[in-house]
C-alpha positions in Angstrom: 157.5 104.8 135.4 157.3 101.2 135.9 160.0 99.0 136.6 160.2 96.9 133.8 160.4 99.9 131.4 162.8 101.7 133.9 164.8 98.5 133.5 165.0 98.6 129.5 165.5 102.0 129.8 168.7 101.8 132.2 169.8 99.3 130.3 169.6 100.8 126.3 171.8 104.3 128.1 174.1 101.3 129.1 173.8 99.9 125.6 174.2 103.7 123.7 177.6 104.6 125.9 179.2 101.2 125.1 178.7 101.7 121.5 179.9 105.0 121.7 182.9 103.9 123.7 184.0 99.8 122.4 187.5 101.3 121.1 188.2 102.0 125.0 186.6 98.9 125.9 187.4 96.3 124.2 183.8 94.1 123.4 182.9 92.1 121.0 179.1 91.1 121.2 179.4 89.1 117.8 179.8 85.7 119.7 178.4 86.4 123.2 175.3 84.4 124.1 172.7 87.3 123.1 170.9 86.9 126.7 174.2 88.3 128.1 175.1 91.5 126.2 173.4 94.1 127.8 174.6 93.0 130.9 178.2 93.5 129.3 176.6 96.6 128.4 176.1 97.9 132.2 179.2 96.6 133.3 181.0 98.6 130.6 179.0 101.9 131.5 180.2 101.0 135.3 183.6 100.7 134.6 183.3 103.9 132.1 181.8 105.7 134.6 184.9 105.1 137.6 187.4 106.1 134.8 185.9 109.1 134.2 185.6 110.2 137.6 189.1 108.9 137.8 190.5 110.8 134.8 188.4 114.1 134.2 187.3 115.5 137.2 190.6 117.7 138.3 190.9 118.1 141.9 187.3 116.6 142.7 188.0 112.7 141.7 187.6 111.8 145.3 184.4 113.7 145.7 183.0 111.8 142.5 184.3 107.8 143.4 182.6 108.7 146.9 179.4 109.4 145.0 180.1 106.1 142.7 180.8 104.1 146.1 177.1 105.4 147.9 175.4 104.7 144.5 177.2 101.3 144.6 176.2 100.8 148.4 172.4 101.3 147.2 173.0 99.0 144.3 173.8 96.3 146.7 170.9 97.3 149.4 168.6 96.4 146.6 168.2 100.4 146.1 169.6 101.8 142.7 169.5 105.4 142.5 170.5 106.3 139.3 169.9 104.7 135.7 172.9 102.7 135.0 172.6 101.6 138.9 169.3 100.1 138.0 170.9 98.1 135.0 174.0 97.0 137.1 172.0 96.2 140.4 170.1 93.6 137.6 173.0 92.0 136.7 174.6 92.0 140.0 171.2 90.3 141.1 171.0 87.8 138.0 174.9 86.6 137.9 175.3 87.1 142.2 178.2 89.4 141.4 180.3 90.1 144.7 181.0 93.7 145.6 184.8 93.1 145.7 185.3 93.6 141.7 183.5 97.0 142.0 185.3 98.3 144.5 188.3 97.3 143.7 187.8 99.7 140.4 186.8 102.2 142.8 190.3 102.0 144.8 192.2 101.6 142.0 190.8 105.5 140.5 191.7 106.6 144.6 195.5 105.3 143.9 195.7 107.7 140.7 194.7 110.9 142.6 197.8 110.3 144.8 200.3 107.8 143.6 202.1 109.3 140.1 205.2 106.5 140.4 205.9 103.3 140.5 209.2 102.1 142.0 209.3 98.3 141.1 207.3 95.7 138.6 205.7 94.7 141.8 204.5 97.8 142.8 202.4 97.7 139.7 201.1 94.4 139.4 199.8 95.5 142.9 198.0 98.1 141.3 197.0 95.9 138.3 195.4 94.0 140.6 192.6 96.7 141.5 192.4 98.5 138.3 192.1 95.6 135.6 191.9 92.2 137.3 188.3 92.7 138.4 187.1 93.2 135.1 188.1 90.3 133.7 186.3 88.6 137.0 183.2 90.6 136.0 183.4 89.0 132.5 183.6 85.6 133.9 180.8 86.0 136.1 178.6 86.9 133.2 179.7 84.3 131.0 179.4 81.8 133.9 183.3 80.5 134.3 184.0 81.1 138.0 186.0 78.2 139.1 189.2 79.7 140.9 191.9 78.7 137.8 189.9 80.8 135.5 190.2 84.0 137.7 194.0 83.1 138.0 194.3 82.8 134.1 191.9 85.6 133.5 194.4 88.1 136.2 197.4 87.5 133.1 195.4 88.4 130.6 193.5 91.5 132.2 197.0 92.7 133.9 198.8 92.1 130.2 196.3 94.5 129.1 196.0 97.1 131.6 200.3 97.0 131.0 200.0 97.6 127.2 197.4 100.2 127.7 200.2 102.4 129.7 202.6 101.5 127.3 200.6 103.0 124.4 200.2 106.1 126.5 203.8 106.7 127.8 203.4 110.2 126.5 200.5 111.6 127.2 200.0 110.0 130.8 203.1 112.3 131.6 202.2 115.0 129.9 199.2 115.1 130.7 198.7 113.4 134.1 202.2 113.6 135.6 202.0 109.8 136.3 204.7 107.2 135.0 204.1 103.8 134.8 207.4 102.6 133.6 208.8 101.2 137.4 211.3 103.3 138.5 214.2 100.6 138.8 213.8 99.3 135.2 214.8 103.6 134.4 217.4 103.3 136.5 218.8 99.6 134.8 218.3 100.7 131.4 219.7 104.0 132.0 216.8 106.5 131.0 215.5 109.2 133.4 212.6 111.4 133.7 214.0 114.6 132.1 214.7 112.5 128.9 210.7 111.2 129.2 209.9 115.1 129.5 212.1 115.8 126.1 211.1 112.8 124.4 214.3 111.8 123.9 214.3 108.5 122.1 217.5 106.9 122.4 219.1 103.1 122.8 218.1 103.0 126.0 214.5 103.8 125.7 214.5 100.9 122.5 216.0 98.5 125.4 213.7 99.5 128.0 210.7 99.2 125.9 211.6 96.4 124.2 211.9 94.3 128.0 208.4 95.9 128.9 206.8 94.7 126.1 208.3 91.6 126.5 207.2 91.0 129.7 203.9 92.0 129.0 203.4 89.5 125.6 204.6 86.5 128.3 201.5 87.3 130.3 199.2 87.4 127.5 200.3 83.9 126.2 200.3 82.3 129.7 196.2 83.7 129.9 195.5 82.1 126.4 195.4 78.7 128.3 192.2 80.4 130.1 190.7 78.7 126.8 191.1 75.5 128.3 188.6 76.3 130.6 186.2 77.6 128.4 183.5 76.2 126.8 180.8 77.3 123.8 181.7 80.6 121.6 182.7 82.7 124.2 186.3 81.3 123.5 186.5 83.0 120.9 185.8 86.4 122.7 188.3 85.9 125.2 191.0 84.8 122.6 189.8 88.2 121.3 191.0 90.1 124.3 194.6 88.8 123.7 195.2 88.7 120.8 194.1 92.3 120.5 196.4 93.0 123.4 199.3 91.3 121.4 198.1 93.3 118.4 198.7 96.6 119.6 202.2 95.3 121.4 203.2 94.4 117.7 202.7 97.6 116.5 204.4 99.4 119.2 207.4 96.9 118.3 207.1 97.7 114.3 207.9 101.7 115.8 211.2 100.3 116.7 209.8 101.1 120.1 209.1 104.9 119.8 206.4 105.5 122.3 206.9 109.4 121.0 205.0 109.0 117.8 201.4 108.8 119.2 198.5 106.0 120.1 199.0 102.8 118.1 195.6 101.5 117.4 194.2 98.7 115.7 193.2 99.5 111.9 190.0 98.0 110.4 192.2 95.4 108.6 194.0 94.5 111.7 190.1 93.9 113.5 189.2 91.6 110.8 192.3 89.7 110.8 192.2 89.9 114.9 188.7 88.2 114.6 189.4 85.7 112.2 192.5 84.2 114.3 190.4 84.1 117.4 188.3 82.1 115.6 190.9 79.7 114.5 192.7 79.8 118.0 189.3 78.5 119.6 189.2 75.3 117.3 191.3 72.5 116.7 192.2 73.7 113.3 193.5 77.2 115.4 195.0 75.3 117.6 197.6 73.8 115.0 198.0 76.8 113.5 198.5 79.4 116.0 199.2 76.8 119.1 203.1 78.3 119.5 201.2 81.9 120.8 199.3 79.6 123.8 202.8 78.4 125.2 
């Protein structure tokens, strides 16, 4: 096969997971420069690909993430081995991507096989810092928004979303993972232990250790809004997107009085359509007077 066609075909099974997948990835292509999508497209399958290895593979994750890291060791030798490694090792080569962000995924999935706690906040914006940071990094890379203050305000952001992602699973990551990402001394300040998490006991005490989580996690959302500062052209309104999505789902978790017990909040179709047009607004001057007070 020649390379050229190899390359478009690497890059449309890049394409066909992402579609299959955008509720677990949060992309929207609508304003993205069009030359740039598909190389969202092979970041997405990368970072699909680590969680899966992470998640699904019981009692052979490590033997998968070493297989991801040698494919990603060819990627960056110039030597892809597999078909989403061709697509990624183009737009490694195109944007001059740094390994770091990849492997930090990578490291992040080797935490989960062995760490199931986390005793303080710190502890897990340690961890945040491997397994969602680097994402948003990839992002900028693509779009072309590397000066060091957009990282930082991209790291709120991207940690504020990893943070709401575990509180929307509560449940079923201890259920059905064993891992809690609630740190440890906040259970012990607000009163609620892990045999009540096992009964699903919702109480006071889970409302008022919720309720400071989420909290928390909204004040890191609207500190990475002022990433829109930095950046120029439509792709604003994509990264206002990954907010106030983030601060979508937060609301709706707050609407449950805080019951993590009563399943997934998700986005409805209404919610999306709304979601898009305030991103919109938020990215222009017109946003900016309306919906300023979320930015600060």
């Amino acid at each position: 096969m020649k390379s050229n066609q190899l390359e478009d075909l690497a890059f449309q099974y890049c394409e066909s997971l992402a579609k299959s997948n955008y509720e677990n990835f949060f992309i929207g292509t609508l304003f993205l420069p069009r030359k740039v999508i598909k190389h969202f497209h092979s970041i997405y399958a990368y970072c699909r690909m680590i969680d899966d290895f992470g998640d699904e593979f019981s009692g052979e994750s490590n033997h998968y993430l070493d297989y991801a890291e040698e494919q990603l060791n060819l990627c960056y030798r110039g030597k892809p081995d597999s078909l989403s490694f061709h697509a990624l090792y183009k737009t490694i080569s195109e944007f001059d991507i740094p390994r770091k962000p990849f492997q930090d995924l990578i490291e992040a999935n080797r935490i989960d096989q062995n760490k199931k706690r986390y005793n303080t906040f710190s502890d897990l914006l340690t961890y945040c810092e491997k397994s969602a940071n680097p994402v948003g990094h990839l992002v900028l890379y693509v779009l072309g928004f590397t000066e060091d203050k957009c990282f930082e305000l991209s790291d709120l952001t991207c940690t504020a979303l990893q943070l709401t992602n575990f509180w929307q699973d509560v449940q079923e990551d201890y259920i059905l993972r064993d891992r809690i990402y609630i740190p440890l001394e906040d259970m012990e300040k607000f009163k609620y232990n892990e045999q009540q998490l096992w009964n699903g006991e919702y109480n006071q005490n889970l409302v008022k250790l919720m309720q400071f989580q989420i909290d928390r996690t909204s004040g890191y959302f609207s500190k990475g809004l002022k990433l829109l500062d930095y950046i120029s052209g439509k792709s604003r309104i994509e990264i206002a997107m990954f907010n106030l999505g983030g601060l979508g789902i937060l609301e709706k978790i707050k609407k449950r009085q805080y019951n993590v017990f009563l399943g997934r909040p998700k986005l409805s179709r209404t919610d999306k359509t709304g979601l898009l047009l305030k991103s919109v607004l938020i990215s222009n001057r017109l946003g900016h007077k309306l919906f300023g007070h979320i930015r600060h």
